[in-house]
C-alpha positions as CSV (number, residue, x, y, z in Angstrom):
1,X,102.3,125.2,114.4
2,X,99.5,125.4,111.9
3,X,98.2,122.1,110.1
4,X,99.1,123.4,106.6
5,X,100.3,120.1,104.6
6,X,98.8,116.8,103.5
7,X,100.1,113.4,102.5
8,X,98.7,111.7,99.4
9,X,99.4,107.4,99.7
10,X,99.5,105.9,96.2
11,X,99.4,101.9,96.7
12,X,100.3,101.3,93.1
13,X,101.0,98.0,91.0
14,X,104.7,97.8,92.0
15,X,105.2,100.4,95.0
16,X,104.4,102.6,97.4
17,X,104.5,106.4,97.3
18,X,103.9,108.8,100.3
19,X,103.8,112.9,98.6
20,X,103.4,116.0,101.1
21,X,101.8,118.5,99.6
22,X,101.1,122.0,100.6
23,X,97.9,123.5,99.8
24,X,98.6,125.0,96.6
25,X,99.6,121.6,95.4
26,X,103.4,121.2,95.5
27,X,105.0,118.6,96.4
28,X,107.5,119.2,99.6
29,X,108.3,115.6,99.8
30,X,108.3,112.4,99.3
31,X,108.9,108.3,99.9
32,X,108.6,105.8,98.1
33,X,109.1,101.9,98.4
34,X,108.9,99.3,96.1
35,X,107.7,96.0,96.2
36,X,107.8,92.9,93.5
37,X,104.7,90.7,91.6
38,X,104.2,86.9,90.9
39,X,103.8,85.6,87.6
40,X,102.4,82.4,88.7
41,X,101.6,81.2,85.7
42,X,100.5,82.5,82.7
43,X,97.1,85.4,82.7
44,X,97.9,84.6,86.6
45,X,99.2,88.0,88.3
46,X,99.7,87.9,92.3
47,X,101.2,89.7,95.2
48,X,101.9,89.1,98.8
49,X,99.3,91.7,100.7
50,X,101.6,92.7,103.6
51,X,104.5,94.1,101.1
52,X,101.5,96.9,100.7
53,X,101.7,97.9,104.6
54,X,105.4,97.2,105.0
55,X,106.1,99.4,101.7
56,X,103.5,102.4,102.8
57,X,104.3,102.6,106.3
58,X,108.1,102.4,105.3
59,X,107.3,105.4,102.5
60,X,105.3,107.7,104.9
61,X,108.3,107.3,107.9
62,X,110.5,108.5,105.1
63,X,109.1,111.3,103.7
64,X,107.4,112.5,107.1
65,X,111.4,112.7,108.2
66,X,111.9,115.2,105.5
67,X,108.8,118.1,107.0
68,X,107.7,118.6,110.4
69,X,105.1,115.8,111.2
70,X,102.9,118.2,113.7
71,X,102.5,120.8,110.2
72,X,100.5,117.1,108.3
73,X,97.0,117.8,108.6
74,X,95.6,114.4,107.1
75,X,96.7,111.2,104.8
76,X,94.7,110.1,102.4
77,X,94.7,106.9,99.9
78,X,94.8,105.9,96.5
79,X,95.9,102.3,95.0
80,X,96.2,100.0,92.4
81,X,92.2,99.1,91.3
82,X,90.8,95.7,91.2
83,X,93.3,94.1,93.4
84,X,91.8,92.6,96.6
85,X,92.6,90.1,99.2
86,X,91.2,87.3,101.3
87,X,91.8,88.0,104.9
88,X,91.1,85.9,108.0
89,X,89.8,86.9,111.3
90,X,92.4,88.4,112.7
91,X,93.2,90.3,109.5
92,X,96.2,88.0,108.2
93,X,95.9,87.2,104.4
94,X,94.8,83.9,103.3
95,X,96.1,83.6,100.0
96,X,98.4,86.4,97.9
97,X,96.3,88.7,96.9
98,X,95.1,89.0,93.1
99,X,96.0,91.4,91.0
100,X,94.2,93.6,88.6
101,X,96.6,92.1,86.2
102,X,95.2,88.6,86.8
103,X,93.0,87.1,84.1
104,X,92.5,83.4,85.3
105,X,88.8,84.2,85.1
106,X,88.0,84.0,81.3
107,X,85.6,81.5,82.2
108,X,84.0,83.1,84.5
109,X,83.3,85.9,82.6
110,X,81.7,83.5,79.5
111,X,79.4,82.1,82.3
112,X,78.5,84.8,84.3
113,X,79.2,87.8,82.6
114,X,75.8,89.2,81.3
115,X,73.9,92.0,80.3
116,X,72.6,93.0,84.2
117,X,76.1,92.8,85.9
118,X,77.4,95.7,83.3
119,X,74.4,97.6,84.0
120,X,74.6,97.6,87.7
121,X,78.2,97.8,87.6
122,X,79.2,99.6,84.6
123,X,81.7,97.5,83.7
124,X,81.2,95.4,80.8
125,X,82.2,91.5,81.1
126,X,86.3,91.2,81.2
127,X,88.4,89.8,83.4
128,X,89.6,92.8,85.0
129,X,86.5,93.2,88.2
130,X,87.6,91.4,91.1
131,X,83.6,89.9,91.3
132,X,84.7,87.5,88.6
133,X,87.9,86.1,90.0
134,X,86.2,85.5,93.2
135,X,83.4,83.4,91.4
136,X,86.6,81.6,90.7
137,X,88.1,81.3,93.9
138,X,84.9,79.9,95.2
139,X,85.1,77.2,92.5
140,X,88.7,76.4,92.8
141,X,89.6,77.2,96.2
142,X,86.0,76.9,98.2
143,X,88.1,76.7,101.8
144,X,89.4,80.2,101.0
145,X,86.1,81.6,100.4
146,X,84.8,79.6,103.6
147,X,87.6,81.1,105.9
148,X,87.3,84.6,104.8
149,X,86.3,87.0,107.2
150,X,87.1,89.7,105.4
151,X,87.4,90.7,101.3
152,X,89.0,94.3,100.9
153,X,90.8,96.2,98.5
154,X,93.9,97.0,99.0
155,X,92.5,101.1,100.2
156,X,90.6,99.2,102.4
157,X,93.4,96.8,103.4
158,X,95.4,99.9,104.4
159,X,92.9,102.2,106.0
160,X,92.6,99.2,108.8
161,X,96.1,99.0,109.3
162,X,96.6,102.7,109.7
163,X,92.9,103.1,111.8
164,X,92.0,99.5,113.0
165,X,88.2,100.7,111.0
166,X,87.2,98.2,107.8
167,X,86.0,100.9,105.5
168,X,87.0,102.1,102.0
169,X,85.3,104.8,100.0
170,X,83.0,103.4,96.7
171,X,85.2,104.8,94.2
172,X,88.0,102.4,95.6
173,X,85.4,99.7,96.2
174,X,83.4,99.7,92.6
175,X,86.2,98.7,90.3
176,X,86.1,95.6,92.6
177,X,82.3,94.7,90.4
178,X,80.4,94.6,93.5
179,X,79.0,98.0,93.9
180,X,75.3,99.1,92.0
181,X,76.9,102.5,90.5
182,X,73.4,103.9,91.1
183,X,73.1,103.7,94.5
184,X,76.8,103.7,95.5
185,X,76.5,100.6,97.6
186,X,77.1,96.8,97.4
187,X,75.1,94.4,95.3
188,X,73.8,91.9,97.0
189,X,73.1,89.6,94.4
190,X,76.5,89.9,93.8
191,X,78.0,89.3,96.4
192,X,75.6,86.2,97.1
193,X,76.9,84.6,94.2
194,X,80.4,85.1,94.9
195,X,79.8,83.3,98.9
196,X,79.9,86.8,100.4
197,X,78.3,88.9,102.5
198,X,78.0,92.6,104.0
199,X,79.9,91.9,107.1
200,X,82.7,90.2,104.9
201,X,83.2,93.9,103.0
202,X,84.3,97.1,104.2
203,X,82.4,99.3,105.4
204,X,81.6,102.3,102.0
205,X,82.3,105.9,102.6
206,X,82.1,108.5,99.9
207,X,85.1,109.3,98.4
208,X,87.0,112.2,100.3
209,X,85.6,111.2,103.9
210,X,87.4,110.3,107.1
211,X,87.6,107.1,107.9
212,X,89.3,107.1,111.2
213,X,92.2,108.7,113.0
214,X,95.8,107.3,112.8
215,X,97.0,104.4,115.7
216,X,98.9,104.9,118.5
217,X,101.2,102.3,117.1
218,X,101.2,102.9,113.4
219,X,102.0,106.8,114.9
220,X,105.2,105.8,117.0
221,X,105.8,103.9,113.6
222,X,106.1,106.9,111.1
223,X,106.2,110.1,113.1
224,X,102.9,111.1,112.4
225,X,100.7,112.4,114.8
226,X,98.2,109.8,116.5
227,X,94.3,110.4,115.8
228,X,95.4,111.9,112.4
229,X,92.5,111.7,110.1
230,X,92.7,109.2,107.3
231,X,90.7,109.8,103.9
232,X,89.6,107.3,101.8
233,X,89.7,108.9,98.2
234,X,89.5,106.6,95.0
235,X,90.9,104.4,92.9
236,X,94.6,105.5,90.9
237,X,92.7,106.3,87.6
238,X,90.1,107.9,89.2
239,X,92.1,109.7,91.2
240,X,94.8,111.0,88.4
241,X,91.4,112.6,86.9
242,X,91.4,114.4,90.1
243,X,94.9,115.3,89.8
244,X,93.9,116.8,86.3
245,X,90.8,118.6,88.0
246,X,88.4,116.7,85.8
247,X,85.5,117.7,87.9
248,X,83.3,119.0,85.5
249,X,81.6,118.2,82.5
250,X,83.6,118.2,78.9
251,X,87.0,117.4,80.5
252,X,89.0,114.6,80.2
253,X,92.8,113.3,81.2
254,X,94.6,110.9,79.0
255,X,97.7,109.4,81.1
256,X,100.0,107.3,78.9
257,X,101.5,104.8,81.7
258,X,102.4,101.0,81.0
259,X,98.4,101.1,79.7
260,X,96.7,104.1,78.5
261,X,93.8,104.8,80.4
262,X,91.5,108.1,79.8
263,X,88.6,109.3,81.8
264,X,86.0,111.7,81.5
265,X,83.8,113.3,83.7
266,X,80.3,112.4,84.2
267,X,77.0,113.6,86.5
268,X,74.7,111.2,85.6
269,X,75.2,107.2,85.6
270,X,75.1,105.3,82.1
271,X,76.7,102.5,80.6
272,X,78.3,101.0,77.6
273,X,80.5,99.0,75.5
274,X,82.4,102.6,74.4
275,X,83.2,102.9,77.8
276,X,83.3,101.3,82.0
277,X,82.2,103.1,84.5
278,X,83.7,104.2,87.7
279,X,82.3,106.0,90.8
280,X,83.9,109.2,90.2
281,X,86.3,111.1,92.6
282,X,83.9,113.5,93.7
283,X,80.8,112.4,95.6
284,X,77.8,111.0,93.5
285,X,80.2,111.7,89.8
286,X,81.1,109.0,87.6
287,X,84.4,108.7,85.7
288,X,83.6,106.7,82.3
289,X,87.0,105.4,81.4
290,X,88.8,103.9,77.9
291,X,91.0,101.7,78.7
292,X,94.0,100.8,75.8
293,X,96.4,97.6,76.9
294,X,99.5,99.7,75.8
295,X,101.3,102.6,76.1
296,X,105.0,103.1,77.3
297,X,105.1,98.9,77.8
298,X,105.3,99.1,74.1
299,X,107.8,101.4,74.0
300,X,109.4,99.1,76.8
301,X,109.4,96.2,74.4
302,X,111.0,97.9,71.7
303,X,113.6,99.1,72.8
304,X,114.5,96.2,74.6
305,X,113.6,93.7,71.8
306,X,114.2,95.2,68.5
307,X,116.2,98.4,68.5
308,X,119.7,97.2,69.1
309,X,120.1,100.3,71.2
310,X,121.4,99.6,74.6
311,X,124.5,101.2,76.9
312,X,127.2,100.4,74.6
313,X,126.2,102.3,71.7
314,X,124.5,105.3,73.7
315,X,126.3,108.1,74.7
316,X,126.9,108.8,78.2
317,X,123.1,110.6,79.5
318,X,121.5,109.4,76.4
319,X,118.4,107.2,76.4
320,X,116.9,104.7,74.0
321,X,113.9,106.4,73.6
322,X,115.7,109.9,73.2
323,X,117.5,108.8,70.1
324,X,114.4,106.9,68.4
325,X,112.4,110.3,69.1
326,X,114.7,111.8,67.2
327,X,115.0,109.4,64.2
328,X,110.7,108.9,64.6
329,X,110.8,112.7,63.9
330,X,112.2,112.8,60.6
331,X,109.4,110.1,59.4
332,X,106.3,111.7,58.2
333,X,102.8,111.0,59.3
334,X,101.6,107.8,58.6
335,X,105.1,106.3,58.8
336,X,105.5,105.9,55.0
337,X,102.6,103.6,55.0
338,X,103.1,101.5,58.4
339,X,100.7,100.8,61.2
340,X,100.5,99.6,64.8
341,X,97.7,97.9,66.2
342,X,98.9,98.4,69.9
343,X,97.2,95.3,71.7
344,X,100.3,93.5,73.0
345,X,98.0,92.0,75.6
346,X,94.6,92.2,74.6
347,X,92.0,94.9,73.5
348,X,89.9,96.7,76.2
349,X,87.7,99.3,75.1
350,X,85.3,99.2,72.8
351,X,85.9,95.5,71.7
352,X,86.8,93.6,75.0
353,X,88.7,90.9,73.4
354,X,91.4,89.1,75.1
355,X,92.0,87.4,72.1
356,X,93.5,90.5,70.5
357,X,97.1,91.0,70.1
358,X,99.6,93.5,68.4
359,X,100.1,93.8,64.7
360,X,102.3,95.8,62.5
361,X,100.4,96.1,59.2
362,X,102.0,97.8,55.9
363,X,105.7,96.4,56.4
364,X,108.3,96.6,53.3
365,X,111.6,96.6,53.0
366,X,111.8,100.7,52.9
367,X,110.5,100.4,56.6
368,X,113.3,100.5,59.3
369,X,113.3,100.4,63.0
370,X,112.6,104.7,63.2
371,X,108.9,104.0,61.2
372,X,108.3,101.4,63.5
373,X,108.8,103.3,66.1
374,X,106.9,106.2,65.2
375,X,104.1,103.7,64.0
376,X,104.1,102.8,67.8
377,X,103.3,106.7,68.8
378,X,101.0,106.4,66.6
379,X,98.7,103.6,67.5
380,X,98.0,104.7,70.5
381,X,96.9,108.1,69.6
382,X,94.9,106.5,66.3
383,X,93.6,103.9,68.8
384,X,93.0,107.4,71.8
385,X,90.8,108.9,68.6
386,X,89.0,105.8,68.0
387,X,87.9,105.9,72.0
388,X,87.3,109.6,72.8
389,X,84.9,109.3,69.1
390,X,83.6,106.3,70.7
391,X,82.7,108.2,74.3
392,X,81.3,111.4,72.2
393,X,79.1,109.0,70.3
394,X,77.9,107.3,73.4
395,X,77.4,110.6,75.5
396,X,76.1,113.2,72.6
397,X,78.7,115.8,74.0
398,X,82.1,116.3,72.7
399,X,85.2,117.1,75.2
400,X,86.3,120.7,75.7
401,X,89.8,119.7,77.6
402,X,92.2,116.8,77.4
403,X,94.6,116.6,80.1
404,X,98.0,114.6,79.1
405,X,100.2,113.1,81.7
406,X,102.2,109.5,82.7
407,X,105.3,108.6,81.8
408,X,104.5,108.8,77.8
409,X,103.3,112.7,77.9
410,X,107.0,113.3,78.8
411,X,107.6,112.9,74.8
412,X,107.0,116.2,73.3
413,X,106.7,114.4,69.7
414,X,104.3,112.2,71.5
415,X,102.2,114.6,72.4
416,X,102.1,116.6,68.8
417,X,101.4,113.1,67.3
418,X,98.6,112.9,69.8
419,X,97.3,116.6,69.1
420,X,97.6,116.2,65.5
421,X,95.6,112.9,65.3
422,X,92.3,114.1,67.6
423,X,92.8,117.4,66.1
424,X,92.5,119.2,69.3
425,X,94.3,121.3,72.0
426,X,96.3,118.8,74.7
427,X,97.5,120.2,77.6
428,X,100.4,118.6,80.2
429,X,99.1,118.4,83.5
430,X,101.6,120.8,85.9
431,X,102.1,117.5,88.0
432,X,103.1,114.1,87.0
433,X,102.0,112.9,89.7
434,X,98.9,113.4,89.4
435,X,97.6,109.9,90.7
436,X,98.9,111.0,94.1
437,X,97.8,114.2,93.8
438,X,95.0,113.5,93.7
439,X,95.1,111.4,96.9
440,X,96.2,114.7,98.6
441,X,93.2,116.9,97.1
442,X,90.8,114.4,98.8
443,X,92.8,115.0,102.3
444,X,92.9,118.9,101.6
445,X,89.3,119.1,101.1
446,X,88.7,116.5,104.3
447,X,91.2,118.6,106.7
448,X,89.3,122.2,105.9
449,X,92.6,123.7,103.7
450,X,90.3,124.5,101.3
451,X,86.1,124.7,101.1
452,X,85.3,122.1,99.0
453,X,86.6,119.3,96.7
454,X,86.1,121.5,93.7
455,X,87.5,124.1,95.2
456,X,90.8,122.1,96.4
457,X,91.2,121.0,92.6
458,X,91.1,124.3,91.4
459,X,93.5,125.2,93.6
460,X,96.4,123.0,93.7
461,X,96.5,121.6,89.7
462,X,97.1,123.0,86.7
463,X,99.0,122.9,83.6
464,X,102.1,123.9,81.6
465,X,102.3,123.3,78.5
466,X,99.6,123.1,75.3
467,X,99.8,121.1,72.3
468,X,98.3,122.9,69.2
469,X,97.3,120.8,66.2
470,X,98.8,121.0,62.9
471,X,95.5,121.4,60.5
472,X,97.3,119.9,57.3
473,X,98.8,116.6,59.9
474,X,95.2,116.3,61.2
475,X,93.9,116.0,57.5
476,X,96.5,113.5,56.4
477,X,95.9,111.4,60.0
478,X,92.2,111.7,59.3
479,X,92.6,109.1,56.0
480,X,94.9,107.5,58.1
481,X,92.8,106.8,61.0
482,X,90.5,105.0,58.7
483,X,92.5,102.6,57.4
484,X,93.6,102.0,61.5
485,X,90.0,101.5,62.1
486,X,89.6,98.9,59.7
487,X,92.8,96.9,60.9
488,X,91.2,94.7,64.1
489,X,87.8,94.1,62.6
490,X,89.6,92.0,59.7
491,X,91.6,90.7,61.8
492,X,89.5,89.3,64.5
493,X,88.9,86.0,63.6
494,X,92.3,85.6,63.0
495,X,93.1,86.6,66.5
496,X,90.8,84.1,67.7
497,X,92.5,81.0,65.3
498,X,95.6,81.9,66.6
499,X,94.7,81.8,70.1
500,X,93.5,78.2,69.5
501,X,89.5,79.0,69.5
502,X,87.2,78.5,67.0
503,X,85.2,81.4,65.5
C-alpha cells in the first residue's frame, strides 16, 4: 500500500484537531477533541497541559479509524503560540500551563521590556511572549523555576509524547521570546534572566523537519504505524500563512478568527512597532504579523449582548449573525456616521496598549442595532487598512495578494466591506482550515509526496472565490478611514484614566 496521506495536528486554544490530507490537499478526515481554559483570575488565562495529549492522541485514534493507517506517511504539528509549560523530570507538569491569553506580566514588561529584546526577538514589549511571564514565575513562584527540568511549548510538549525526543522547530519556539530571529537559536541572555538554561529547552529544528518516529506505545494507542515520522512545523498563525501558500514575497493572509491576525511574507529579518516578527514557516523566512484583539469575538458579544436575537425569535436554520448580515446590508458605508474602535481587549499592533478598549463613536438616536453591527464589520477592516498601510510603510513594498480565511471570511458582506476599505482584490482561501493545513504541507514536504515545501504549497492550496472592490465604496471609506484613524490617538489618555493610571 503506498504512503500517499498525511496528518496535520492543530493543538489549538480550546481543542485538538487531527486532518488527513491527501497530497493535493483535501481533507479525507478528521478528529477533533475539545478541551476547556481557566480564568483564574482576571488578565490570568490557564490550562491543564495533559488535556493537550489526552485531546490529540484521542483526535488522531479517531480520524486514523476513518483511512487505512498503513496509507499515513507522516504527522506533523501545529499549536496554539506562546503557551508553554513547566515540566519536571520525568516530564509531569508542575503547574497548569500559561496561556497565550495570560497577561499577569504587565510588569514585567515595564521593567524588562526594552529596546534589545524586540530587536533580537522581533517582538515588541507586550505581554503576549512567554519570556515575560517566566520572569514572573521566577519572581512569584521561584520553586517552580527551581524544579523545572524542562520548559516547552506545547509542539514541543507533544512531539515527546508522540517520540520520547525534546525538540520543537523555531517557528513554534520563537513566539515563546527566547529565540534571536537572526540566528534561529536561543538567546542566552534570555534565557539567563529568566533562571533557564539550554538543557531546560527543547532541542530547535527548522520548521518542516523530523523530529523522531512515533512510539510503540503511543502507536498501539491510535493505529498509527510505529517509527512514523513526526514533523515539527510552526506556530498556528504561521502556519495558516502556509495554508494560504504565503511563501513568497508581496503575499499576505488575513484570517478573521476570535482575533484578527495577518501575516506577510518576509526573506530578510527586521523589526518594528508596525509589526512582530515570527520565524516564518519555511526555513530561514520570517512571517511579520498585525495582530487586532477582535474579530468574530466581537461579533460574539453582540449578538449575545445587545441584539435581542436568540432561538425564540429565529426561525428554524436561521442564525443571529445571518439576519444582522442582512439588515447591516441595507446600511450604507460609513454606517450613517457610526464607528467602531474594535479593542474589546486591548490594542496590539501598531500601539501596544493594554490600556485600550472598544468604543462606538458617532451614536444618535437614528442609529439602531443593524449600523452597529455593520460599524463592527467595519472596524476591523478600517483597523486591517490601518495595519497592512502600516507594514507597506515599514517594508517599502506594497502586497500583491491577500488571502481571507477564519471563521469571519465566511461573511460574503464581510469580505466586500473588507475589499472595499483596502481597495484591493481578496481572495477566500479553498480551505478553512488552513491552520491545519498547513501542519500537513510541512509533513508532505518531510515524507517526499512532493519536492520541496514550496512545491507542496503550490500544490495542495488554493482559492475560490475573489472579492473585487467597488471604486466609488473605496472613495467614500477612504474619508472614512481618516476619521477612524483619528479615534484612539484622542482617546488614549482617556483609556489610561479609565484604567485607573495616570498619564
Amino acid at each position: 500500500m503506498s504512503r500517499d496521506l498525511v496528518i496535520g495536528i492543530d493543538c489549538s486554544t480550546t481543542a485538538s484537531k487531527a486532518v488527513v490530507w491527501d497530497r493535493t490537499g483535501k481533507a479525507v478526515a478528521t478528529g477533533r477533541r475539545t478541551y476547556g481554559l481557566d480564568h483564574v483570575q482576571s488578565g490570568w488565562v490557564e490550562q491543564n497541559a495533559e488535556d493537550w495529549w489526552t485531546a490529540t492522541s484521542a483526535a488522531l485514534a479517531d480520524a486514523v479509524k476513518q483511512v487505512q493507517a498503513d496509507r499515513i506517511a507522516a504527522v506533523a504539528i501545529t499549536h496554539q503560540r506562546e503557551t508553554f509549560v513547566c515540566l519536571d523530570a520525568a516530564g509531569k507538569p508542575l503547574r497548569p500551563g500559561i496561556t497565550w491569553m495570560d497577561i499577569r506580566a504587565t510588569a514585567e514588561v515595564q521593567e524588562h521590556g526594552s529596546d534589545d529584546v524586540h530587536r533580537i526577538t522581533g517582538k515588541p514589549p507586550n505581554p503576549t511572549p512567554a519570556w515575560y511571564k517566566l520572569l514572573w514565575l521566577r519572581k512569584h513562584e521561584p520553586e517552580t523555576i527551581r524544579r523545572t527540568a524542562h520548559v516547552v511549548d506545547v509542539a514541543g510538549y507533544l512531539v515527546n509524547k508522540l517520540t520520547g525526543e525534546w525538540a520543537t522547530s523555531w517557528a513554534c519556539a520563537d513566539p515563546l521570546g527566547l529565540v534571536d530571529l537572526r540566528s534561529f537559536d536561543y538567546d542566552d541572555a534570555l534565557l539567563d534572566k529568566a533562571g533557564l538554561t539550554r538543557g531546560k529547552v527543547s532541542r530547535l529544528l527548522p520548521p518542516g523537519a523530523i523530529a523522531g518516529g512515533l512510539t510503540p506505545d503511543v502507536a498501539a494507542l491510535t493505529g498509527l504505524p510505529a517509527g512514523l515520522p513526526v514533523v515539527v512545523g510552526a506556530g498556528d498563525g504561521q502556519s495558516a500563512g502556509l495554508g494560504c501558500n504565503v511563501t513568497r514575497p508581496g503575499r499576505a493572509y488575513l484570517n478573521i478568527g476570535t482575533g484578527t491576525v495577518s501575516g506577510v511574507y518576509a526573506d530578510t529579518y527586521s523589526h518594528s512597532m508596525a509589526y512582530r516578527t515570527m520565524g516564518g514557516p519555511v526555513p530561514g523566512t520570517y512571517i511579520l504579523e498585525t495582530f487586532i484583539g477582535g474579530g468574530t469575538q466581537n461579533i460574539v458579544w453582540f449578538v449575545e449582548q445587545l441584539s435581542g436575537l436568540d432561538a425564540t425569535t429565529l426561525k428554524p436554520g436561521e442564525t443571529a449573525e445571518q439576519v444582522l448580515e442582512a439588515m447591516a446590508a441595507k446600511v450604507p458605508e460609513g454606517a450613517a456616521g457610526l464607528l467602531c474602535l474594535p479593542y474589546w481587549t486591548g490594542a496590539m499592533t501598531p500601539y501596544w496598549d493594554g490600556h485600550a478598549r472598544g468604543a462606538f463613536v458617532g451614536l444618535s438616536g437614528l442609529h439602531g442595532k443593524s449600523h452597529m453591527y455593520r460599524a463592527i464589520l467595519e472596524a476591523i477592516a478600517l483597523e486591517e487598512r490601518l495595519l497592512t498601510t502600516g507594514v507597506e510603510a515599514a517594508t517599502g513594498r506594497e502586497l500583491d495578494e491577500i488571502v481571507l480565511l477564519g471563521g469571519g471570511a465566511r461573511s460574503p458582506l464581510w469580505c466586500q466591506i473588507i475589499a472595499n476599505v483596502l481597495g484591493r482584490t481578496v481572495k477566500l482561501a479553498r480551505e478553512q482550515e488552513s491552520t491545519a493545513l498547513g501542519a500537513g504541507i510541512h509533513a508532505a514536504a518531510a515524507a517526499g509526496l512532493h519536492s520541496s515545501l514550496r512545491d507542496a504549497a503550490d500544490a495542495m492550496t488554493g482559492v475560490h472565490r475573489s472579492f473585487e472592490p467597488d471604486p466609488q465604496s473605496h472613495a467614500r471609506y477612504a474619508t472614512i478611514f481618516e476619521a477612524y484613524r483619528s479615534i484612539y490617538p484622542g482617546l488614549k489618555e482617556s483609556f489610561r484614566l479609565l484604567n485607573g493610571t495616570t498619564p
